[in-house]
C-alpha positions as CSV (number, residue, x, y, z in Angstrom):
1,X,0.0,0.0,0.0
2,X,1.4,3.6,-0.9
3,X,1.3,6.6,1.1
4,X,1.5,6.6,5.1
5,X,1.2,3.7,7.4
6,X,2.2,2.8,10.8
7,X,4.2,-0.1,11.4
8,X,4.8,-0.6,15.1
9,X,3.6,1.1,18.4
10,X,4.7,0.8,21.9
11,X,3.6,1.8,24.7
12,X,5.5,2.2,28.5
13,X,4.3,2.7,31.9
14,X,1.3,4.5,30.5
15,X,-2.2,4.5,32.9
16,X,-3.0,0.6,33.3
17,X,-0.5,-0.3,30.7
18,X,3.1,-1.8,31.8
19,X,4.4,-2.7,28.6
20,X,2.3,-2.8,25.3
21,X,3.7,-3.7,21.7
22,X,1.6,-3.5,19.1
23,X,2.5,-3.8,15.3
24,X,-0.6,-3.2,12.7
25,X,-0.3,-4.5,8.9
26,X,-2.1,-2.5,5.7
27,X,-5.8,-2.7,5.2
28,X,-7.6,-3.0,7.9
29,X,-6.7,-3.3,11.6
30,X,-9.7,-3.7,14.0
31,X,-8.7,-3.5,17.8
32,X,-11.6,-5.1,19.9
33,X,-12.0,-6.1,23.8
34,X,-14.3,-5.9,26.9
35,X,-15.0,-2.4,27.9
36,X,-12.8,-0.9,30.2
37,X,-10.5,-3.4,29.1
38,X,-8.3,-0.1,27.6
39,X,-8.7,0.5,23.8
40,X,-9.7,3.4,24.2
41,X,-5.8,3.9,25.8
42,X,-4.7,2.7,22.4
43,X,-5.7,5.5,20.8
44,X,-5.0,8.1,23.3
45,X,-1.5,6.8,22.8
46,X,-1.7,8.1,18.8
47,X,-3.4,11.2,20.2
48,X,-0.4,11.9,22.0
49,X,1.9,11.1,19.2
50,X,-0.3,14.2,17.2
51,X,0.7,16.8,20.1
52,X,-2.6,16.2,22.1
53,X,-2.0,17.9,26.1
54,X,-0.5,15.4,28.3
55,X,-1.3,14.9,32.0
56,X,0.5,13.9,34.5
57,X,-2.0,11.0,35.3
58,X,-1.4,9.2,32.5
59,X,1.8,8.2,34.4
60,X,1.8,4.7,35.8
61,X,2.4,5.3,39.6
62,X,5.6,4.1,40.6
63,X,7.1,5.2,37.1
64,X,9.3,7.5,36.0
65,X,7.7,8.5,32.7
66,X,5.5,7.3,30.6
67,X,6.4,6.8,27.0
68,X,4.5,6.1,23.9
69,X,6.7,5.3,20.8
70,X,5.8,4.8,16.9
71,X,7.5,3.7,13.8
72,X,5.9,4.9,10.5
73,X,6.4,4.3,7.2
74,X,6.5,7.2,4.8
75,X,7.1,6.7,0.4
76,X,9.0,4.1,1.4
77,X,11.3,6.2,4.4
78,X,10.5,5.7,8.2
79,X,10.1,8.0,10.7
80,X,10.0,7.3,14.1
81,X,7.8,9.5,16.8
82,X,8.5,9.7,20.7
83,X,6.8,11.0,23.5
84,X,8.2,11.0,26.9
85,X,5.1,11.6,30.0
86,X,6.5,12.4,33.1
87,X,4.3,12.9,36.3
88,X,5.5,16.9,36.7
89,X,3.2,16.9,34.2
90,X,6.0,18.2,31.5
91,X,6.6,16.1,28.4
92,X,9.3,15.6,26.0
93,X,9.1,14.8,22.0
94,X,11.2,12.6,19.9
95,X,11.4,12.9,15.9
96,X,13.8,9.9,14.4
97,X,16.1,10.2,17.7
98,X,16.3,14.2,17.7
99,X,14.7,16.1,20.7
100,X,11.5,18.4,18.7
101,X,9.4,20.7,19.6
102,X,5.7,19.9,20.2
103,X,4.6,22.8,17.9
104,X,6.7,20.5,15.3
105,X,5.0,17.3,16.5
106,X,1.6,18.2,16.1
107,X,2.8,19.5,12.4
108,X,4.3,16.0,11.1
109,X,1.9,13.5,12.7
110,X,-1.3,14.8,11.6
111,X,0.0,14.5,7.9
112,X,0.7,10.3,9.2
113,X,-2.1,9.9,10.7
114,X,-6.0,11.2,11.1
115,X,-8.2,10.1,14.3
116,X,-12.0,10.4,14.3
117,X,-14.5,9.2,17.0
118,X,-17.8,10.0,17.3
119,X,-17.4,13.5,18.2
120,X,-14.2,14.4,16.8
121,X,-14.4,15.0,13.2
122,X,-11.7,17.3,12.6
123,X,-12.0,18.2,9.0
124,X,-15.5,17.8,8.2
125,X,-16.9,19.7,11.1
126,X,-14.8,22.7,10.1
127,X,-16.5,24.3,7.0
128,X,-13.3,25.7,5.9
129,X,-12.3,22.3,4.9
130,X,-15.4,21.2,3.6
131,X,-14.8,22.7,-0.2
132,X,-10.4,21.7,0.1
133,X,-12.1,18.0,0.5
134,X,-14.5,18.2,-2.4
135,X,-12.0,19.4,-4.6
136,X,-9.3,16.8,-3.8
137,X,-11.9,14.5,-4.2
138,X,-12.9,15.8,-8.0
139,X,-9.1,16.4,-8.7
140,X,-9.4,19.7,-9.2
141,X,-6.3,22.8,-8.0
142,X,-6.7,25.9,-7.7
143,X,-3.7,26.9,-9.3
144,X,-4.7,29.3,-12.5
145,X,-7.0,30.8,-10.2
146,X,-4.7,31.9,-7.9
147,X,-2.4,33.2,-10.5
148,X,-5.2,34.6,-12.3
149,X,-5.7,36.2,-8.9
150,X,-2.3,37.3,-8.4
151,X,-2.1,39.1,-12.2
152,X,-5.3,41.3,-11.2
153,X,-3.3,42.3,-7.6
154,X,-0.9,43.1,-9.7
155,X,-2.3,45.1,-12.4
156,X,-4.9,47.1,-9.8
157,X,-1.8,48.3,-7.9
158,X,0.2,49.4,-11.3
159,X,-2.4,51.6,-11.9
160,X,-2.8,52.5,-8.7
161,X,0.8,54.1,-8.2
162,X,1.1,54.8,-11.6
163,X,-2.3,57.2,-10.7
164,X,-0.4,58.2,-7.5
165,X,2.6,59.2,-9.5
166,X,1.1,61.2,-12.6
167,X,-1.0,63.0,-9.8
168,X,1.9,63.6,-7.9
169,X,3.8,65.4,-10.8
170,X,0.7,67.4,-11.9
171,X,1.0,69.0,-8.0
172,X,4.2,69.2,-8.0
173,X,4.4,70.3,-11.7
174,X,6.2,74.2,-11.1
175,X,8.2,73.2,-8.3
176,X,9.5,70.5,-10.5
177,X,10.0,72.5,-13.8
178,X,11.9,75.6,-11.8
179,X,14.2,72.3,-10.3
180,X,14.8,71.0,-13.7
181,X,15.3,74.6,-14.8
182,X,18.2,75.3,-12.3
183,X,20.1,71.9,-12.8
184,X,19.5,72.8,-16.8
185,X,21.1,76.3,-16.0
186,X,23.5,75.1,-14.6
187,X,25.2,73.4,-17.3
188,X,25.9,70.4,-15.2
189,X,28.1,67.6,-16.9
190,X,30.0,64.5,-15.4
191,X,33.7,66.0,-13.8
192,X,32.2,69.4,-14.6
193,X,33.0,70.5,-11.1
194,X,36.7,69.5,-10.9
195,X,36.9,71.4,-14.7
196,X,35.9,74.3,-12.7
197,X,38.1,73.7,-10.3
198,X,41.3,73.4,-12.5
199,X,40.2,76.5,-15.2
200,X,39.8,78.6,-11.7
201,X,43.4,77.4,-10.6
202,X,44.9,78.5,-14.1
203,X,42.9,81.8,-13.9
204,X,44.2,83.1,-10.4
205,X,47.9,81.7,-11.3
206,X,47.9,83.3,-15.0
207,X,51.0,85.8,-13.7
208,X,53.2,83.3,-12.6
209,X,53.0,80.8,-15.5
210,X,53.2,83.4,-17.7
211,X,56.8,84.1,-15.8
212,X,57.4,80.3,-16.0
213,X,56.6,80.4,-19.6
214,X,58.9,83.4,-20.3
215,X,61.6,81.4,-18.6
216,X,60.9,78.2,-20.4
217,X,61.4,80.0,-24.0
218,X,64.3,81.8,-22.4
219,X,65.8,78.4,-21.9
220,X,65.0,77.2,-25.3
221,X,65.8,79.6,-27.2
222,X,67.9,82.9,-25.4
223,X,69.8,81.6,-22.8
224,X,73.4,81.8,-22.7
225,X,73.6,77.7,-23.8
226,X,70.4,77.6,-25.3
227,X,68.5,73.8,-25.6
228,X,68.4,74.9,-29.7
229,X,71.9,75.9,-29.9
230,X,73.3,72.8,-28.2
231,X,71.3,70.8,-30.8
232,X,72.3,72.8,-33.5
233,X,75.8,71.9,-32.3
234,X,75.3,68.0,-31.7
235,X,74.2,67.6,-34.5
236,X,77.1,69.2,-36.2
237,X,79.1,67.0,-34.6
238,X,77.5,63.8,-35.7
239,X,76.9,65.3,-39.2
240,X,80.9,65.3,-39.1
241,X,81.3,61.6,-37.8
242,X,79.5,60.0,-40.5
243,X,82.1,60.9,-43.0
244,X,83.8,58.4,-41.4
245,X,81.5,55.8,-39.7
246,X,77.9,55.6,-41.9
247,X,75.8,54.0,-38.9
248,X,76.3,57.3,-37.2
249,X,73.7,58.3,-39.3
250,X,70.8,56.6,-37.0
251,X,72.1,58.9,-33.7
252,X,72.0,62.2,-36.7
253,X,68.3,61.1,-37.2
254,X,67.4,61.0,-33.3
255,X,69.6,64.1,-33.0
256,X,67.0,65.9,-35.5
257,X,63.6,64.4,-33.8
258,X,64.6,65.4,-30.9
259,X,65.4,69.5,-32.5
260,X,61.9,69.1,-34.0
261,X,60.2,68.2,-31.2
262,X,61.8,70.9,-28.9
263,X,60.7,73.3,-32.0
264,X,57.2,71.9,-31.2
265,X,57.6,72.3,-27.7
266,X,58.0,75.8,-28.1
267,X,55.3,76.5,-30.3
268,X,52.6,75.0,-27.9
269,X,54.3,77.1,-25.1
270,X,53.6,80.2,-26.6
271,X,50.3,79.4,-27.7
272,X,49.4,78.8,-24.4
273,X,51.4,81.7,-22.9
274,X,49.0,83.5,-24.9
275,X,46.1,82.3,-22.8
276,X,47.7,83.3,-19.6
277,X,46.0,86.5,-18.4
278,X,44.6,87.5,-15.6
279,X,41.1,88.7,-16.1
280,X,38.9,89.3,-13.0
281,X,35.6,89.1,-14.5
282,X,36.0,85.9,-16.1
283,X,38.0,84.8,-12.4
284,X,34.2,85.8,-11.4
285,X,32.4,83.9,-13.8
286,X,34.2,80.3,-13.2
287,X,33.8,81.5,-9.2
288,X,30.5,82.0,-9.4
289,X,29.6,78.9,-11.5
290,X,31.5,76.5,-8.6
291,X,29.9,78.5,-6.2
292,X,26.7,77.4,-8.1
293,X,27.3,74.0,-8.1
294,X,28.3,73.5,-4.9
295,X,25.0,75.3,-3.5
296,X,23.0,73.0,-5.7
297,X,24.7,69.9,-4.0
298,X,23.7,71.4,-0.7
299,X,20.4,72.3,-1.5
300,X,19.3,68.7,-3.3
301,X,21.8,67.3,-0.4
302,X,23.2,65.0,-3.4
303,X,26.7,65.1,-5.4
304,X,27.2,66.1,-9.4
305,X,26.2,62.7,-10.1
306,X,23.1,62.9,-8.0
307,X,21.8,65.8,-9.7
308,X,22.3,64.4,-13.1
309,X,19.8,61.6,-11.7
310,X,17.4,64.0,-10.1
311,X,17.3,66.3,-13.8
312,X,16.7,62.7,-15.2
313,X,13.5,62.0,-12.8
314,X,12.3,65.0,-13.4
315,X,12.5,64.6,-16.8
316,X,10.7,61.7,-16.9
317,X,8.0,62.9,-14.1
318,X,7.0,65.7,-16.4
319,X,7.1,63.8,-19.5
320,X,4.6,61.6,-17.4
321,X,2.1,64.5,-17.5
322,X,2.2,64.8,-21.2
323,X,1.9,60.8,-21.6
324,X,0.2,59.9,-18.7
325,X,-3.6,59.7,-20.1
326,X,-2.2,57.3,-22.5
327,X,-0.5,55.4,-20.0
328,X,-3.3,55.1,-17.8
329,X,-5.4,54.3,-19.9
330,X,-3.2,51.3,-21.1
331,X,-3.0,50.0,-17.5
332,X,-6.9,50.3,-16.6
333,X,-7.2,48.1,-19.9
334,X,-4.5,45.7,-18.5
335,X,-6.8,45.7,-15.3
336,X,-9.9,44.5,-17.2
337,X,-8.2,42.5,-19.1
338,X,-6.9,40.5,-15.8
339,X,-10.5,41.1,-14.7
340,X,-11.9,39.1,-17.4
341,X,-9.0,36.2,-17.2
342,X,-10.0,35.9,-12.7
343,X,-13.7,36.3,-13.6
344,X,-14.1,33.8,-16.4
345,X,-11.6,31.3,-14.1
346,X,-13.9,31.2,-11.5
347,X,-17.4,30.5,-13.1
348,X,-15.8,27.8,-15.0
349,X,-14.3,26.4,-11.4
350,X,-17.7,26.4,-9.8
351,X,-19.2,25.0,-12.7
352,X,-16.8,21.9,-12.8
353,X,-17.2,22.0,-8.8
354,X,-21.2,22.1,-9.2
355,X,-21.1,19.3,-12.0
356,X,-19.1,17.2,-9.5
357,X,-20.8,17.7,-6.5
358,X,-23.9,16.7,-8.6
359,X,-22.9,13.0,-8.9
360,X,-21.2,12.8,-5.4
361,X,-24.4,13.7,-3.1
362,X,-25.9,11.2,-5.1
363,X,-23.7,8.5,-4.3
364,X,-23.1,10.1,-0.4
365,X,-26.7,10.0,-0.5
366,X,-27.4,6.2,-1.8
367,X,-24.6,4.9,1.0
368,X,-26.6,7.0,3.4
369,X,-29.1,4.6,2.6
370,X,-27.9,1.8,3.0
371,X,-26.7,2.8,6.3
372,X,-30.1,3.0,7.7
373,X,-30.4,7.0,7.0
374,X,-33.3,7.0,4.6
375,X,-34.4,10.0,4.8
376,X,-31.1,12.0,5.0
377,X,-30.3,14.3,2.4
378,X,-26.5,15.1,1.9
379,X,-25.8,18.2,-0.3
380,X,-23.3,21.0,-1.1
381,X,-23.6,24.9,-0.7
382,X,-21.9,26.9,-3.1
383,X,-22.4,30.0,-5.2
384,X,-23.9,30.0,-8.4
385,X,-21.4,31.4,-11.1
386,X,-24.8,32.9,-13.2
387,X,-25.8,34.9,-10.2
388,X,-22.7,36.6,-9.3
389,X,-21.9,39.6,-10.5
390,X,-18.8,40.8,-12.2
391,X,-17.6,43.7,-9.7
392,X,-18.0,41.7,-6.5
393,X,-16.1,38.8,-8.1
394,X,-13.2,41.1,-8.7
395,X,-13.5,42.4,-5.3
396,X,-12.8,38.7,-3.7
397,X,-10.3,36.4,-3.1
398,X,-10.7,32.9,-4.3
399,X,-11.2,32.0,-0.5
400,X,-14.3,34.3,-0.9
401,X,-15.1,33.4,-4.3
402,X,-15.1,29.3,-3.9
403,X,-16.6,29.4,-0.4
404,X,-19.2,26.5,0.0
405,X,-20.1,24.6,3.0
406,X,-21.5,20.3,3.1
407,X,-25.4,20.7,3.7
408,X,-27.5,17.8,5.5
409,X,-31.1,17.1,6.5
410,X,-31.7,13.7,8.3
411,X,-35.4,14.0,8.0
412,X,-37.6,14.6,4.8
413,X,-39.3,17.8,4.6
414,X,-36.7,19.5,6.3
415,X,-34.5,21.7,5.3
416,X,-30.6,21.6,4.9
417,X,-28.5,22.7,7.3
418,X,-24.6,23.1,8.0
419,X,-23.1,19.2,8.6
420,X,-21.4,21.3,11.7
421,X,-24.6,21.7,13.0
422,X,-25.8,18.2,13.4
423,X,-26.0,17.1,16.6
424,X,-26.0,13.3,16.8
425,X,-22.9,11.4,16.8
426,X,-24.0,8.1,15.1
427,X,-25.5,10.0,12.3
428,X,-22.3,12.2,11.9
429,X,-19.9,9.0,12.1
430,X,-22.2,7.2,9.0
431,X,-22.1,11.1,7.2
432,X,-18.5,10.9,7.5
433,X,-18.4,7.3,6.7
434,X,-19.7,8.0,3.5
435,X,-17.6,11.2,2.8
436,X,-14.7,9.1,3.2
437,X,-15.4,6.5,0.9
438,X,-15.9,8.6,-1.6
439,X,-12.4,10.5,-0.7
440,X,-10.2,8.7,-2.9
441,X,-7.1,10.3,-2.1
442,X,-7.5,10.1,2.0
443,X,-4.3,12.1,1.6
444,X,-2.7,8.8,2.2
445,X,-2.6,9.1,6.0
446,X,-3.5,6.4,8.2
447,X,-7.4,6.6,9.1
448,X,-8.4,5.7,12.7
449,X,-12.1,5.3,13.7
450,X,-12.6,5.4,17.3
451,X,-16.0,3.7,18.3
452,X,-17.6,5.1,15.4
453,X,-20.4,2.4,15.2
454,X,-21.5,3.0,19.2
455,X,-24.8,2.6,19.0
456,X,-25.5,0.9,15.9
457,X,-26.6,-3.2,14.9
458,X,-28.3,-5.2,12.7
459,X,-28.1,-4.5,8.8
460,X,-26.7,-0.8,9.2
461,X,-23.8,-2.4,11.0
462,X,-23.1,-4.3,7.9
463,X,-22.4,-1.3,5.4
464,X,-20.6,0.3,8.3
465,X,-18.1,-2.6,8.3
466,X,-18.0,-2.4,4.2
467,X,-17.7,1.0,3.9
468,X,-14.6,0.7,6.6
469,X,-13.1,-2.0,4.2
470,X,-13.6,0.3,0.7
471,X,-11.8,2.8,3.2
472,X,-9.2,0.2,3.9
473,X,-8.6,-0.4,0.4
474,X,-7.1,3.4,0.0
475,X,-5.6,4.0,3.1
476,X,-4.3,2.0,6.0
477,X,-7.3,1.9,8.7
478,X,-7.3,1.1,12.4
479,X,-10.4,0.5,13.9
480,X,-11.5,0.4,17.4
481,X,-14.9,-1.5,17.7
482,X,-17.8,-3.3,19.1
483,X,-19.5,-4.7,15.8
484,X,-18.6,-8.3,14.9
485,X,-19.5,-7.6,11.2
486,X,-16.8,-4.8,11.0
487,X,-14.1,-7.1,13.0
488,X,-15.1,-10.2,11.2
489,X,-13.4,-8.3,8.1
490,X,-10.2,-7.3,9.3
491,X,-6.8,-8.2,7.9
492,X,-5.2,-7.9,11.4
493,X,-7.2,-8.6,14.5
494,X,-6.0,-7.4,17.7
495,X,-7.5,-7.8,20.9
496,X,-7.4,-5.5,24.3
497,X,-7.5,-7.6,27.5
498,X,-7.2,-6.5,31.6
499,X,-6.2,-8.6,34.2
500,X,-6.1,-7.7,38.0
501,X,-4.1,-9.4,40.5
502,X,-1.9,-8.5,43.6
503,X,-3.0,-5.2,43.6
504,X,-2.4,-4.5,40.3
505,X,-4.4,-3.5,37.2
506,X,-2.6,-4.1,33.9
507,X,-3.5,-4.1,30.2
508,X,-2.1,-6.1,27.5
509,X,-2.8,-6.9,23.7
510,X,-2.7,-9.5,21.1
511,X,-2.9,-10.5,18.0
512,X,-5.8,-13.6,17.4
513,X,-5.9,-16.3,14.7
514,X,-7.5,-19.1,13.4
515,X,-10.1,-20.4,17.2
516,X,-8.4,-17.5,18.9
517,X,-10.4,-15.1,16.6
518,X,-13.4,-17.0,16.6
519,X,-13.9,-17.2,19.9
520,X,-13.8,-13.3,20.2
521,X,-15.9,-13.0,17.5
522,X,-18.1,-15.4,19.7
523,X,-17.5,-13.2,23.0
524,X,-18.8,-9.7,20.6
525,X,-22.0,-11.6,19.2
526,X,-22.7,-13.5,22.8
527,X,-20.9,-12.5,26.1
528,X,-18.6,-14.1,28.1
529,X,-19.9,-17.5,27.2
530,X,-21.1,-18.0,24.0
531,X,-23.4,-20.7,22.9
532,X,-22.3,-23.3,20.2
533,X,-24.4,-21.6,17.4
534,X,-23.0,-18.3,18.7
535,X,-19.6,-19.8,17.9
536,X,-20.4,-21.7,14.6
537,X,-21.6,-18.5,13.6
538,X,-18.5,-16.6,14.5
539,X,-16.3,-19.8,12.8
540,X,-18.1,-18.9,9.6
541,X,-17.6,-15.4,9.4
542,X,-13.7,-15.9,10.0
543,X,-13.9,-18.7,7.1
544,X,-15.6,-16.3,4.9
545,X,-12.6,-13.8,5.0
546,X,-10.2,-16.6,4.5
């Protein structure tokens, strides 16, 4: 069998138990025995394993702790689950070996295992389950409806700030042209500043380079061993040494580059002597334009290449205003559009959801039937896709949208009610029966039914015990009960017994065969002593199932 399944529990030191071992196969397990004998201990056990509040009672006296212990076996990995009791009242919790959390317990065992007696039905007396189940059970996800979802989120709140932001720049619209206007003015280009900087530098030192420049020429050309006359006579020299050695001639060449360049030295020196002059208005102008900058960078509390970016946002804030009717007008289409995509997702949703719940209240309602509720009426409340209308269906989540609730009346002529409102336990453990037959999936979890059939005999016990073997035939089922028909059918039979003696209560388990099997069977039908008939009966249901 796929899917979830416990293997093995024990049980230490835990009310009237001492020591209890019990190991359950696939299909179905049905625990049985006298009441008071402790089955009902069994289960508490599991309940305990799921994070259920522990008391210090449940400590055997005389023990340190009590401890319940379970192996599971999960897509073919086991997991192991401890609980430690101890009679402070405090308990400890075990996942494969490592000390956990209860928080973390009560998340991992209720995906191994689900426990329902007569009045605890978990699931399917919370409504907000009730539509989850139906859709598992149809195979249907919610998937493109939550995108769908998503994309008109989405699209609402691009308008939305888009709206904000074109609004914002039409208030803002003077304040923000005079900004752009003085960043514009300013002439403001990357390294602009340090430009500024340099050209000011030049400015108020025009005097002395134009002395340094002077002297440079001076040097070049008039000194008393000028740099042209000592080339002049170098290369005089060499000219005179290649007469006799040619390769001479190379050095002669240098010799000459090196004149020209010196020539061209001296030309771009006194083009840019020329330049040097000191000339207070324009030493104003390049003062005033730093001065500019700087204030700028204090006042938008930003450097040069912050105010480049804040003349680009501006820029594209008013260009917003011009282009913003378009643009909005583009995104409120992209929100109907997204609209219509969510809208049209969900009608077709609830109509495949309708369509299915169509054919499964009538089976629900036939196995109702034949478990002795005749006049019950199982049905589903949902909204009607042709009755909703457009606007609220945008305005709601899926949650809101795909609400629905499971609807019962147990008595013709009456009308349906919420399944959380029914009252009777026996009627809600057959409703539930029948739900989870139908539940294909059982999210592969072990199902336990605690006393489920209390209450109920004769040919309604019957389908009880069949519908717990279809149940079995999905999922691994453990059954605590008093019916014979829904024993007789077990693939593993286990039996609760309690003996007293010095003193001493204790409980104990085991697994019956072959006369062992039929005499409980025997003891269910007919007390403590059976008659023969009561037996041959009980022989022939065990040979049945052989």
């Amino acid at each position: 069998m796929a899917g979830e399944m416990i293997e093995f529990l024990k049980i230490s030191s835990m009310a009237i138990i001492d020591e209890m071992e019990v190991e359950f196969s696939g299909g179905l397990n049905c625990i049985t025995g006298e009441t008071g004998a402790g089955k009902s201990l069994v289960i508490g056990a599991l309940k305990l394993l799921m994070g259920s509040k522990a008391g210090k009672e449940l400590v055997r006296p005389d023990r340190k702790k009590a401890t319940i212990e379970a192996l599971f076996c999960s897509c073919d990995k086991e997991i192991t689950l401890k609980r430690e009791i101890y009679p402070s009242g405090r308990s400890r919790c075990y996942i494969d070996g490592d000390l956990a959390s209860i928080s973390r317990l009560s998340r991992i065992a209720p995906g191994l295992i689900n426990i329902y007696g007569q009045h605890q039905y978990q699931d399917l007396l919370d409504p907000s389950w009730h539509m989850p189940i139906l859709e598992d059970m149809a195979g249907m996800k919610r998937d493109s409806i939550n995108r769908a979802w998503k994309d008109l989120l989405y699209a609402r709140q691009r308008l939305c700030a888009m709206e904000k932001e074109i609004q914002a720049s039409v208030d803002e619209k003077e304040e923000q042209e005079f900004s752009l206007k003085e960043i514009r003015d300013a002439d403001i280009s990357e390294g602009m500043e340090d430009r500024l900087r340099q050209r000011l530098d030049v400015a108020l030192s025009s005097a002395d380079l134009e002395r340094s420049s002077l002297e440079a020429m001076d040097q070049i050309y008039s000194g008393p061993v000028s740099m042209t006359d000592l080339c002049a006579q170098t290369k005089k020299i060499l000219s005179s040494m290649m007469d006799h050695d040619p390769e001479i001639s190379e050095l002669y060449k240098e010799m000459a580059d090196i004149s020209a360049r010196i020539e061209g030295v001296s030309l771009d020196l006194r083009k840019r002597m020329n330049t040097y002059e000191s000339d207070p208005e324009y030493i104003d102008e390049l003062e005033g334009r730093l001065r500019h900058v700087q204030d700028l960078k204090a006042k938008y509390r930003t450097d040069e290449p912050g105010l480049l970016d804040i003349a680009r946002t501006l820029e594209k804030r008013l260009g917003l205003i011009v282009e913003g009717k378009e643009q909005i007008e583009g995104a409120g289409q992209a929100v109907e559009n997204a609209g219509k995509t969510y809208e049209n997702a969900i009608r077709a949703f609830l109509d495949e959801r309708a369509g299915f719940s169509l054919g499964l209240c009538r089976r629900i309602n036939a196995d109702l039937k034949e478990m002795g509720m005749s006049g019950t009426k199982f049905g589903v409340r949902q909204k009607n896709p042709k009755e909703m209308k457009k606007a609220i269906v945008n305005d709601c989540s899926p949650t809101e949208n795909l609400d629905g609730e499971f609807m019962i009346t147990t008595n013709v002529g009456q009308r349906m009610l919420p399944l959380s409102r029914i009252a009777s336990g026996g009627e809600l453990s057959r409703i539930m029966l029948a739900i989870k037959v139908q539940q294909r999936a059982l999210k592969e979890t072990t199902q336990v039914f605690d006393e489920i059939d209390s209450g109920i005999s004769g040919q309604t016990s019957i389908m009880i015990a069949e519908k717990l073997r279809d149940i079995s035939k999905q999922a691994q089922t453990i059954v605590v009960t008093h019916l014979h028909q829904v024993a007789s059918l077990a693939q593993r039979h286990i039996v609760v017994s309690k003996t007293s003696g010095h003193n001493i209560t204790r409980t104990g388990v085991r697994l019956v065969y072959d006369m062992d099997r039929v005499m409980e069977l025997a003891r269910m039908m007919g007390g403590v002593n059976p008659s023969p008939t009561v037996i041959k009966h009980a022989r022939e249901l065990v040979d049945m199932q052989a």
